[in-house]
N, C-alpha and C positions, 0 to 999 in steps of 0.2 A: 534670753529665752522667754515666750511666751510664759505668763501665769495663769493663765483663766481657767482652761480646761485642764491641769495637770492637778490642779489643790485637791483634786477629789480620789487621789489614790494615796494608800498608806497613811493616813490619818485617823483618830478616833475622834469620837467612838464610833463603833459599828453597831450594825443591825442583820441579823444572819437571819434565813430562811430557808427551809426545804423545797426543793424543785418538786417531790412529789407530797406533802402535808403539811395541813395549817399549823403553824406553830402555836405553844399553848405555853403556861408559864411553867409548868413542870418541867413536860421536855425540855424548852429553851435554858431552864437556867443551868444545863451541865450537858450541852451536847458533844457525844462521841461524833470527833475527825481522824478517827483513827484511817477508818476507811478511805476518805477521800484522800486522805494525806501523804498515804501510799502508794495511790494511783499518780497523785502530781508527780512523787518522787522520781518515779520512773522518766520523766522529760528531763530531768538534773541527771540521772543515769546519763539518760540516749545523747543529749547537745554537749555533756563531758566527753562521751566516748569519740563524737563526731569531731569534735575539736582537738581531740589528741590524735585522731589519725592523720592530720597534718603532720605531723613530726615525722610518718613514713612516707608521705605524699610529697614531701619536698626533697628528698636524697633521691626518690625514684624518678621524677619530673626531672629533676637534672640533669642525672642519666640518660633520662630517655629525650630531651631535648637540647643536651649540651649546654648546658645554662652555665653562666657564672653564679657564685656566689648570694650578689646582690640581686637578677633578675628570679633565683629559685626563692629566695624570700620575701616575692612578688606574692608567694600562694597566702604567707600570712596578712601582706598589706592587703589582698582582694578580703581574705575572711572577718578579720579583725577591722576593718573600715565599715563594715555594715554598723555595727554598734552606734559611728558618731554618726553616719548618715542615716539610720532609721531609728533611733532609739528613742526622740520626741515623737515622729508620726506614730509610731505603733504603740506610748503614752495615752496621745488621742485617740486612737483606735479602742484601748482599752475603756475609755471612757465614756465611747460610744456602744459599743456592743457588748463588754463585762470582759470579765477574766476568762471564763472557759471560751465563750467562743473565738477569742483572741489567743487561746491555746490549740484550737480547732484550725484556726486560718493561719498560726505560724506550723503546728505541724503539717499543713499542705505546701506551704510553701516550701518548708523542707523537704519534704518529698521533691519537687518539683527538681531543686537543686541538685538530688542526687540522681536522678534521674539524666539529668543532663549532663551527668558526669558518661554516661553510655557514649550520647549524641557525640561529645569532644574527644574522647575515645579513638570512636568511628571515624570524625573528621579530622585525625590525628593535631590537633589546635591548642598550642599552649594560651592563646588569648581566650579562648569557649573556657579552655576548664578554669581557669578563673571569672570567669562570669559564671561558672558554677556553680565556683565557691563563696562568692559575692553573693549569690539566689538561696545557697543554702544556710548563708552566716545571719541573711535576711530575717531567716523563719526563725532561726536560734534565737534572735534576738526579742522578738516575738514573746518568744517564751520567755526569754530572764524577763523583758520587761511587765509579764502577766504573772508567771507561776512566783516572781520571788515575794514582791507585794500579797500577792495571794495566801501564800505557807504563812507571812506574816500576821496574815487577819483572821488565819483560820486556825481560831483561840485566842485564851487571854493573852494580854503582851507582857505580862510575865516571866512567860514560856515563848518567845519569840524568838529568842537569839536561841534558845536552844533546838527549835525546831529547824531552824535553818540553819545551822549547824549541820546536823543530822542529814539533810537533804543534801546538802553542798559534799557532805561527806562519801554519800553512793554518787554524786557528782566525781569524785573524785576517785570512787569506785569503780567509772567507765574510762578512767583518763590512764589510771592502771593495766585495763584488757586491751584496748586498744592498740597499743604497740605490740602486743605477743600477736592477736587476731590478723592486724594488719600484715605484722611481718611474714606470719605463714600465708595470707592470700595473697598479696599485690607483690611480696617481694619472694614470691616464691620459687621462681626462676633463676637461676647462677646464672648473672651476667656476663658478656665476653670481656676478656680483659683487653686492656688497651693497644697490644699488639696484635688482636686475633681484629681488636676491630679496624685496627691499619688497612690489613688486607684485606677488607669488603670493598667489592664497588663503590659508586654512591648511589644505586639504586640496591643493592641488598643492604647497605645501612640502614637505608629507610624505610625498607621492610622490616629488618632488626626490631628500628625503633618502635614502630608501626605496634609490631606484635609485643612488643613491652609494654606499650599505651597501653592494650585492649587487656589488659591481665588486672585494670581496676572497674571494667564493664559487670564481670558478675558480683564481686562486693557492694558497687553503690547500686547496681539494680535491686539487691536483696534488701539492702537497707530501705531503700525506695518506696520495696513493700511494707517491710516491716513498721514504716512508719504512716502509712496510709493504713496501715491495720489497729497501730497507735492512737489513729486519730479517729479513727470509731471507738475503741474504748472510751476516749476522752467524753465523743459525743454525745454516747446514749449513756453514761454514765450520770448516776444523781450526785451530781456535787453541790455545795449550798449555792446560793447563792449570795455576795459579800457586797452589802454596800455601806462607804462610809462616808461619813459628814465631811461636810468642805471646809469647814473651817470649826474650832473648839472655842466655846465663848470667851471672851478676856482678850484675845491673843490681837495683837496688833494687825492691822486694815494695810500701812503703807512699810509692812516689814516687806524684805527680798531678801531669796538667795545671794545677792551680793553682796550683801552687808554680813555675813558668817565664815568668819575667817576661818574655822578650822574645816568647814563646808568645799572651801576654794581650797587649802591647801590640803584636803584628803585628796579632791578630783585628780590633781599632781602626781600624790600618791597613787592614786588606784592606777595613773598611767604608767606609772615607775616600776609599780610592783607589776600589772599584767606584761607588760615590756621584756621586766626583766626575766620574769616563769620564760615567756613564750621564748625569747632569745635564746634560753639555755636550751629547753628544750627541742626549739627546731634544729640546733647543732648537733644534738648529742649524736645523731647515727655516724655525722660525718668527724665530729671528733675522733670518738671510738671507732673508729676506722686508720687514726692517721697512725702509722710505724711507731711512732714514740709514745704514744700511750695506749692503745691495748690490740691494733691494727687485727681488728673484726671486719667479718664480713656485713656487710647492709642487713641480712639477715638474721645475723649473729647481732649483730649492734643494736636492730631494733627490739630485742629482747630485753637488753640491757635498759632499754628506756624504760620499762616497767617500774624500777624499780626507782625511779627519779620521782615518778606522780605516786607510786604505790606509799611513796613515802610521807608525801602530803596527804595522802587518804587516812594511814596511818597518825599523823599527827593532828588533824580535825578531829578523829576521834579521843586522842588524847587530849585535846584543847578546851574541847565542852566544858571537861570540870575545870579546868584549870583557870578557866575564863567567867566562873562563878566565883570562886576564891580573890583570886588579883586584879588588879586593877588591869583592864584589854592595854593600854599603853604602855605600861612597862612588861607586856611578855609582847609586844610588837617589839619594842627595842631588843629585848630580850631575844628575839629572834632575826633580828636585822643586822645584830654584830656578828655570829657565827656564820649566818650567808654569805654575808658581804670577804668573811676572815675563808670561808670553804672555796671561793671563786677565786682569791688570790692565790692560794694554796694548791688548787688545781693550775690556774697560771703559773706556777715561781717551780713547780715537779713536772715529771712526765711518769711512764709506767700507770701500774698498778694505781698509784697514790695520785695520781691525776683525776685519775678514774672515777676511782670512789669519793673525792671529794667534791667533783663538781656531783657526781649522782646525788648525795649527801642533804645537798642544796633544798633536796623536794622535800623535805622533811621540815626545814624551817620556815619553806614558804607558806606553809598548810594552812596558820590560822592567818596569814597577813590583809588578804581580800577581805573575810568578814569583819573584820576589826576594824581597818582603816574606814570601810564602807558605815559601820556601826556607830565608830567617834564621826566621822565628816555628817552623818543623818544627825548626831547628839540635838536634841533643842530645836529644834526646825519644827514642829508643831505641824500646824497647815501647811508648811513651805515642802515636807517630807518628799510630797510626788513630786515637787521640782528640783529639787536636790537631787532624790536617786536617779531621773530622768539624766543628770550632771555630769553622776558620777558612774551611770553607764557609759556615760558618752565619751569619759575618759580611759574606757576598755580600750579604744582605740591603739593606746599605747604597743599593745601586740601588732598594729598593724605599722606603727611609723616604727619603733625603735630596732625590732630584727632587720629590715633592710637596712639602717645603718650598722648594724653589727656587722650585715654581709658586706657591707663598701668594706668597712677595717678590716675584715677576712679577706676580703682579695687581695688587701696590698700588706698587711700584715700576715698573713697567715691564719686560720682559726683556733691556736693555742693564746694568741695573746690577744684574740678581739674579746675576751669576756671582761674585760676591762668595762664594759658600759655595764653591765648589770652587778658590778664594784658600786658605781655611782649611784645606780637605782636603787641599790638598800643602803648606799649612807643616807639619800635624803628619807628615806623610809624612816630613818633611825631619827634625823632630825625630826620629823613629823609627831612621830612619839612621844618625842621630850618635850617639845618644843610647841609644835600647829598645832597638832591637838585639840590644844585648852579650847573649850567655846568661849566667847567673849560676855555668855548671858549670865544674869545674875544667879541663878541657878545653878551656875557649873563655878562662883566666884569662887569655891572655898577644895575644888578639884584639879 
């Protein structure tokens, strides 16, 4: 990976400024980000919310296009692949034109995305609406890669993991609403069942489906708005502006991210753990649907998803303090044996107790991202923006490891393909104990 132009994000020290007044020593040495901080917050809301509506978007696309298994978790590889293929250009990007305006031109491009969730609609195209989702995952990324750097600089780094914390937290607070919103607008229609759709023609099937498609037209046009409305807030809003130094005196000239072993084996990690969240939860509508564990309808099921993310929302904010107290390693293990022991548990039962232990899962997932992200960033100095640059890029994982879920779901069944995200939090668990450690003298006696 390039290093030239990334060294100048997430590094100290910084130098902060007012967009509208000269800075003076008084003001600067104790400035209120309350305000700004709050306004970022709200993109960690909306690209949470946007990302968990996938989990209703791919039982309905199904349906409405006859997909198997493996091609309906085409909708995660289109959203979740933006991260590895834009995640360095819109780095540069940031470094070319700052954090907010690179919050200003990923919220357009998001718009743009959802917008053209109408056009693929219309054009009844399972190929469009994944170039969609690919246009809208573009703009998201956008943002992790501007707003998280950003929440970090905006204050002492002190207070950095707790502020981001906090953010990820209403991040998590959109990934909760999302499945009840979505279930009542896109799956709001009782479908015909599979004998009533024997007897259609095949031109009123395809009216059928037609008219199923167009039922996610007025959700992504509202949001559409809603986020072009977004992106004037952001606009004319004074936020500081944040610049940081590209390198801190002392620090080594011919260091790389490749020489940082726990840097390399977080990236693994952050692929393992988003893989294994997004797996579980793209299944969940059609689990809890199947006869043998709680056999819900699509609309009734996506309800039930709330409570998967409501629960990681729930344990970020339990995690803050907890993550001031212990050591972030041993409450990632600490949390990567009962995920990994909840997903066998849902595998090895059916019923009720399938149910609730895979939903369970979202609870233990909650602090795994900023952690892992936290230890693999440890000691990286100047190296910081190319690292997170890295370890965005191994989001990807949501896009490769659920369509191999879906292959094992086709010829297994979806009771026994959660077997991959077994694997995803043992090596989680490994990385804990184990990757972790940095290799620098600094971390020798950690």
């Amino acid at each position: 990976m390039p290093e030239s132009n990334e060294k100048r994000m997430n590094t100290r020290p910084i130098t902060t400024r007012s967009d509208s007044v000269q800075s003076n020593p008084v003001a600067s040495a104790a400035p209120n980000y309350s305000r700004p901080l709050a306004i970022v917050t709200t993109l960690f809301f909306m690209w949470g919310f946007l990302t968990c509506l996938n989990d209703i978007l791919i039982p309905h696309l199904k349906s409405v296009f006859d997909l198997s298994y493996a091609r309906a978790m085409l909708i995660q590889f289109a959203f979740f692949s933006a991260y590895f293929l834009f995640s360095v250009p819109w780095s540069r990007v940031v470094n070319a034109i700052g954090y907010k305006t690179t919050m200003v031109v990923g919220l357009l491009t998001m718009a743009l995305g959802a917008f053209l969730f109408v056009l693929a609609a219309s054009a009844f195209s399972y190929p469009l609406f994944l170039a969609a989702l690919l246009v809208l995952a573009a703009g998201i990324t956008g943002l992790q890669v501007s707003a998280n750097p950003y929440v970090d600089l905006l204050g002492g780094p002190e207070t950095a993991s707790s502020r981001l914390d906090l953010t990820q937290a209403f991040n998590s607070l959109g990934t909760t609403i999302a499945p009840k919103i979505g279930g009542l607008v896109i799956l709001s229609a009782a479908p015909m069942t599979l004998a009533q759709l024997q007897q259609l023609t095949p031109e009123a099937l395809r009216s059928y489906h037609a008219q199923q498609a167009s039922s996610v037209k007025l959700p992504y046009a509202m949001i559409g708005v809603a986020l072009v409305l977004l992106t004037a807030l952001i606009a004319f809003s004074r936020l500081p502006n944040i610049e940081a130094a590209s390198r801190l005196p002392g620090e080594q000239k011919n260091d790389s991210i490749w020489k940082h072993r726990s840097l390399l084996l977080g990236a693994v990690g952050i692929f393992a753990y988003v893989g294994a969240e997004v797996s579980i939860g793209s299944f969940l509508v059609n689990y809890l649907g199947l006869s043998e564990i709680a056999d819900f309808s699509e609309k009734t099921a996506s309800g039930y998803v709330s409570f998967y993310w409501g629960g990681a929302m729930i344990g970020r904010f339990m995690g803050a303090p907890l993550l001031q107290r212990f050591k972030p390693r041993y409450l990632l293990a600490l949390c990567a044996v009962p995920a990994a022991t909840l997903v066998v548990t849902s595998m090895l039962t059916d019923g009720h107790t399938a149910m609730w232990t895979i939903l369970a899962v979202g609870f233990f997932n909650s602090i795994m991202f900023p952690t892992i992200f936290s230890l693999g960033e440890a000691g990286l100095g100047a190296l910081s923006g190319n690292g997170s640059g890295l370890l965005n890029m191994a989001i990807v994982g949501g896009a490769i490891l659920p369509v191999i879920q879906g292959v094992i779901a086709d010829r297994v069944g979806i009771h026994h393909a959660f077997v991959l995200p077994v694997i995803c939090y043992l090596y989680i668990l490994f990385y804990a104990l184990s990757g972790s450690k940095p290799d620098g003298p600094r971390f020798s006696n950690g």
